[in-house]
N, C-alpha and C positions, 0 to 999 in steps of 0.2 A: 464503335471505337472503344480500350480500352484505355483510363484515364492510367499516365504515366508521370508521376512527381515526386525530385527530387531520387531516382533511384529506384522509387518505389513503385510496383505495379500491382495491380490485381486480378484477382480470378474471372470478376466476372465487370462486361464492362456497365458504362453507364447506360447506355439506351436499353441491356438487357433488363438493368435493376428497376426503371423508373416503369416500363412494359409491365414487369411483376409485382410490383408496388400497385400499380394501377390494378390490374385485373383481382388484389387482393384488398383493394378499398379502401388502400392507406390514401388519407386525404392531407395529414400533415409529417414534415420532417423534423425531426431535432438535429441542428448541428450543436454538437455539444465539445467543447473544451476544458480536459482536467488541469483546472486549476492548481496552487503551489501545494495546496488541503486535499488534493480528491475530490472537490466537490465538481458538480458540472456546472458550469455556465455552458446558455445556451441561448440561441434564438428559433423557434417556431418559424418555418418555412410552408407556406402549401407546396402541392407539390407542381404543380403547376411551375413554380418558379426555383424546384432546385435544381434544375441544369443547368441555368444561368450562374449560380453560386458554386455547384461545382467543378465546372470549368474554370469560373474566374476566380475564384476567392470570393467569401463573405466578410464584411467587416465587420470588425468588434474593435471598440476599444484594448489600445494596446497595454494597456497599465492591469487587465484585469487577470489574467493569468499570476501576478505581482500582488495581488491585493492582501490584507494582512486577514489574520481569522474574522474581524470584524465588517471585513469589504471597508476599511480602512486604506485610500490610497497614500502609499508611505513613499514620504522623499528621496529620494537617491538611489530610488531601486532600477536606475536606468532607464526605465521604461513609459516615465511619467514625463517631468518635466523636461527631461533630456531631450524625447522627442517631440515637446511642445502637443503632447496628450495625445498623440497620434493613434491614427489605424492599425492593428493588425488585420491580415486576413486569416482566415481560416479554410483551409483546404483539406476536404474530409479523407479520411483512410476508406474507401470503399469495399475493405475487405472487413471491416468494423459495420455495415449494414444490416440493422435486425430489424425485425419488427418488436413495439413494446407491448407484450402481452399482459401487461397494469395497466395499460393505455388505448383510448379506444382511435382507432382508424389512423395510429402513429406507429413511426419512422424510425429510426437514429441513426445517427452519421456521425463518429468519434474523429473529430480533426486536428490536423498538426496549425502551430501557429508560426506564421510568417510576414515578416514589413513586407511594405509594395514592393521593394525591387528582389524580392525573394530572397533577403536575407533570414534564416530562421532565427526567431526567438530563443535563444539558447539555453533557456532558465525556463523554460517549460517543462514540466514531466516530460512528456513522453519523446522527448527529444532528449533527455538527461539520462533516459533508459536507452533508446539507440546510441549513444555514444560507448555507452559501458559494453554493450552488445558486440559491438564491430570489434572493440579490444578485446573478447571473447571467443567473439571468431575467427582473429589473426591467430589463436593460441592453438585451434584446431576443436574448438566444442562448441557446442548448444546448450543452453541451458533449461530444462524441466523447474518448473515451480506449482505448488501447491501452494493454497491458502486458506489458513484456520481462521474465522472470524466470530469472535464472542461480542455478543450486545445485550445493551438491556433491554425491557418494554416496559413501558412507563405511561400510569394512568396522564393522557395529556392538560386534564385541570389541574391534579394537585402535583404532577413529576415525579410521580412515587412510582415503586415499582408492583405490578399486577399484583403479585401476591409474595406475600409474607415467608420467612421460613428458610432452610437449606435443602432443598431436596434435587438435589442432583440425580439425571437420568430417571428423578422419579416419572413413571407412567403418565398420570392423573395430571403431574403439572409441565409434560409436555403438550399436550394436549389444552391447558387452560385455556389458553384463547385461541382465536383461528389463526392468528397473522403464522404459526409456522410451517402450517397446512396448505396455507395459499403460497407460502412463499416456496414450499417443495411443491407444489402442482405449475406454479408460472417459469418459476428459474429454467427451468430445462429446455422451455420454449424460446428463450436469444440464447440458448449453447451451454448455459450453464447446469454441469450434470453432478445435481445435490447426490452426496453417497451418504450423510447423515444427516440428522436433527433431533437435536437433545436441549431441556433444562440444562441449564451450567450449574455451578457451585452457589450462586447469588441469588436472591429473592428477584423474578422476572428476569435474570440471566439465561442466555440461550446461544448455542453455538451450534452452528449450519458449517458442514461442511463438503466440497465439491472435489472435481477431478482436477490433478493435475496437467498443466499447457505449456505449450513453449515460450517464454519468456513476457516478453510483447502482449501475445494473447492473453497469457496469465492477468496481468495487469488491468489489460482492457477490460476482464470479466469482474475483479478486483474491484474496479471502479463502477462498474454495472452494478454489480451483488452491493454493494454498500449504499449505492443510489436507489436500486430500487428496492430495497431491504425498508427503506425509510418514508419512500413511497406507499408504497404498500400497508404500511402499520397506518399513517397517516389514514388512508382512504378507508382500512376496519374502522378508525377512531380511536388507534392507540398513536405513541409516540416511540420511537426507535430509537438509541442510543448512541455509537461508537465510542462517546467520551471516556478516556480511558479511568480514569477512577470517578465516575458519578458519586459515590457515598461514600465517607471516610470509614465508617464499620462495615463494610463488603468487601466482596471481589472484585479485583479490577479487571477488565477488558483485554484479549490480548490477540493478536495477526502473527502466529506460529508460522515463520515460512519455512517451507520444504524447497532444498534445492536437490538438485542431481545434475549430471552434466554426462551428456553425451558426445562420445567421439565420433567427430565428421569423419574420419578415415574409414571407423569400423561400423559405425550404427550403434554401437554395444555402449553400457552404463559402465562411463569410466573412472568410477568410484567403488566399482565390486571388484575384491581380491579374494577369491575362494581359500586361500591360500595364508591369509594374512590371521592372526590370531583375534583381530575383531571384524576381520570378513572386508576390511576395506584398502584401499587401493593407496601408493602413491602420492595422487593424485589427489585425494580425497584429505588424507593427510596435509598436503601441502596447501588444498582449498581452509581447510579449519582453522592453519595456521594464520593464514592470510585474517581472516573472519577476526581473531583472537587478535593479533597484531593493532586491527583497524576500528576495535570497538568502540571504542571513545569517539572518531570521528563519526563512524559509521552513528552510532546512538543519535545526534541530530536527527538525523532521517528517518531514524526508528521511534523514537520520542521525542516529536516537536512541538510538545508543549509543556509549559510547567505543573500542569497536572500530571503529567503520565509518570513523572518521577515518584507518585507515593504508588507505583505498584513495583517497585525494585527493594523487596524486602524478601529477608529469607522463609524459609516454609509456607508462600504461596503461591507455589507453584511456577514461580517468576524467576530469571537469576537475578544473585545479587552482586556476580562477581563475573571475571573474563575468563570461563571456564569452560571444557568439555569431558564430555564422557559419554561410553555407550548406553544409551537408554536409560540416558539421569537427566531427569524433568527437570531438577535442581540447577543442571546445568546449563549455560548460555547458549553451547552446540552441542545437540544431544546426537549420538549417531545414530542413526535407524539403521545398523547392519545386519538388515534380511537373510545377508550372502545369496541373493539372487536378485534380479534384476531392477526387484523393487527398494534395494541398499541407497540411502541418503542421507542428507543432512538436515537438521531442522535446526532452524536458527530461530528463539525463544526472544532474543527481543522487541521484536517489531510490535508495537502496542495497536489495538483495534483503531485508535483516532488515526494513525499513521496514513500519509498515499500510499497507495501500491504501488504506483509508478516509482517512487522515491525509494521504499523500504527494499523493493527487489534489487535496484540498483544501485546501493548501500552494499545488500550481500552480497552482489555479484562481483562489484569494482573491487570491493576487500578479496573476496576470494578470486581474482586475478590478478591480483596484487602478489596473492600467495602463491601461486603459480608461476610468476616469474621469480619470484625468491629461493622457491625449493626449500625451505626452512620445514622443520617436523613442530607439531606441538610438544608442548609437555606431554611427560606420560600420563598415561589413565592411573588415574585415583581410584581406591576403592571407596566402597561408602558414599556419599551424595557428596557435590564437587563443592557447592553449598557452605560447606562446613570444614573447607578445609582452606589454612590460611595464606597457603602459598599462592594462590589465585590473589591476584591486585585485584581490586573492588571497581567495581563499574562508575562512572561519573552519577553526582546525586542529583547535579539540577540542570536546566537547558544551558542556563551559562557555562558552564563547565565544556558540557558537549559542542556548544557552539564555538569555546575556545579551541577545543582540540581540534574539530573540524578544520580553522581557518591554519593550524600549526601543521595540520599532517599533509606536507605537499605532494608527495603520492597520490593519496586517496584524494585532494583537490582539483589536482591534475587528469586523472582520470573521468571527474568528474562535470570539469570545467570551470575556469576562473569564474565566467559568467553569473553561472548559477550561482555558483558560492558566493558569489557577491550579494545576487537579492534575493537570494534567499535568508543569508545569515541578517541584511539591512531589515528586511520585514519580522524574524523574531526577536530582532533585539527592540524594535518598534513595540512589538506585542507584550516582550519582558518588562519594558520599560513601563506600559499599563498596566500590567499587573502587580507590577512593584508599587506603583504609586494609589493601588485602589486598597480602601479599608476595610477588613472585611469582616465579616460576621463573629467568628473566633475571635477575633481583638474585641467589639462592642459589647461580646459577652462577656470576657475575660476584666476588663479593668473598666465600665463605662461606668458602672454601678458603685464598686468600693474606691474607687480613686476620683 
């Protein structure tokens, strides 16, 4: 049989998968759920007993997709005490099926979250990227995404980084430890196909980077790569990053997404205008505007933490304003116009701590937004966009973004009230500890002279 839920089908059915699973000596399964963070929660199945689970649903607690960064379960985020702590199931995407090549004689199985009577969880990633998807594909496109991810490595006794220094793309210190060696020899085996790995800018900074997928897929690799990134360093004996600014004197972390968009009419990249003075389309145009329009909301999703605000400063490589330009790093939407097929967009803020699920569907809802608008950006600036003062400034701190978010009823709407509700309920839970914790910079700053 092949499993059919909620719409969705897959390639290959279940008695094929669990057949080849066996005769390849997988003995356990991960059903795994990305969380509000990207992280996975999961339960260990033998396999013996995942047919049962995916036909009927697995249960999990309903409140943990909601949970705040600390696995703090926060009040009113719907899904706690409202439903008297209830069950979600968990119903796997079987086209999400890999085997874990970090992992010995295992499985995974990337699942959507649903109550008993198949209401879905609506504030779940990967439900919060299908809804933006479907408004995508009323419009007559698909979306392409790539993803850039920068991390530290960090000795795991003392949290420092490997080594010392700035040596970017130097030789000697991409090669310092194994984890980027093992991580381009494993990734390719669940799908994910590394086309770089390099030292970053920062002492143990490092950026992998992989192929371009269609939306969905993007995401699901997105959250694979970032999991088993941390795995992986783990089982050498280092410690893996995402946090987006670990050390105040360094580089911060950053999830550079590439979008492009293809026409279901034609097949063809509906963003290359051979013809156009920067080689781009329309279309492409009225995507950026959308993007620029919607940044302040859209930044919740791209920085949702109060850390990732101290990487929004000028000349590092980060924007610091709601700007674009062709092939200016400075700027927030940089174009990458090739003038051939490979012409796209690259949206500069999604920071490394970011979900995938969330930050793709951040750019994508803004840039459908922009598509039904028809609006043009500003023109191209010369000189870095950076420095020039006619760009409004990006929001400085989660508050801010979290206000805009709840203000911009477009981009909420597209999004879903649901979400918006617990997701903005569990950072303002998180803001709220952070505010009230004291921190190192203060006890240094006045504990002594005062």
């Amino acid at each position: 049989m092949t499993i059919t839920h909620k719409g969705q089908s897959t390639a290959i059915s279940l008695d094929q998968l669990l057949a080849d699973w066996e005769e390849q000596g997988i003995r356990t399964v991960l059903f795994e759920l990305p969380d509000m963070h990207g992280v996975a929660r999961s339960k260990l199945i033998p396999l013996n007993k995942v047919r049962g689970y995916a036909e009927k649903g697995l249960n999990m607690y309903g409140g943990t997709v909601a949970l705040d960064s600390r696995s703090f379960v926060v009040p009113g985020t719907r899904y706690n005490e409202e439903k008297n702590y209830a069950d979600q199931m968990l119903i796997p995407d079987l086209s999400t099926a890999a085997v874990v090549p970090w992992l010995s004689g295992t499985a995974r199985l990337i699942c959507d979250a649903y109550w008993q009577d198949g209401t879905p969880l609506h504030a779940a990633p990967r439900h919060v990227l299908r809804r933006v998807l479907a408004e995508l594909d009323k419009l007559g496109y698909e979306a392409v995404i790539g993803l850039e991810y920068e991390f530290y490595l960090l000795d795991p006794m003392t949290m420092t980084p490997v080594f010392n220094g700035l040596h970017i793309f130097n030789t000697s210190r991409n090669l310092a430890v194994p984890v980027t060696e093992r991580i381009v020899e494993l990734m390719p085996q669940i799908g994910i196909d590394i086309i770089t790995a390099n030292c970053e800018y920062g002492p143990g900074q490092f950026e992998i980077n992989y192929g371009a997928h269609s939306a969905l897929h993007a995401a699901d690799l997105g959250f694979t790569f970032k999991n088993g990134v941390k795995m992986i360093a783990r089982q050498l004996g280092y410690h893996a990053t995402f946090m987006t600014k670990p050390f105040s004197d360094q580089s911060a972390s950053g999830a550079h997404t590439h979008v492009s968009l293809v026409s279901k009419a034609t097949g063809q990249n509906a963003f290359l205008d051979a013809d156009d003075p920067h080689g781009l389309s329309p279309t492409a145009y009225y995507f950026t505007q959308g993007m620029l329009k919607h940044a302040n909301a859209a930044m919740a999703l791209m920085a949702p933490t109060p850390n990732c605000y101290h990487r929004f400063v000028p000349h590092h490589f980060a924007p610091s304003n709601i700007s674009w330009g062709p092939e200016d790093r400075s700027a927030m939407i940089r174009a990458k116009n090739s003038r051939d097929e490979r012409t796209h967009l690259e949206n500069r803020l999604p920071t490394a701590l970011s979900n995938p699920y969330l930050s793709i569907a951040a750019v994508i809802a803004a840039g459908v937004l922009g598509l039904r608008d028809q609006e043009l950006p500003p023109a191209a600036v010369s000189g870095l966009a950076e420095e020039h003062s006619e760009f409004p400034p990006l929001p400085t701190t989660l508050d801010e973004a979290l206000d805009a978010l709840e203000r911009d009823d477009e981009f909420r709407q597209l999004l879903g009230d649901e979400f918006v509700e617990v997701f903005t309920r569990a950072k303002r839970s998180e803001l709220a500890r952070f505010k009230a914790h004291v921190t190192d910079w203060e006890r240094e700053e006045y504990l002594e002279i005062y």
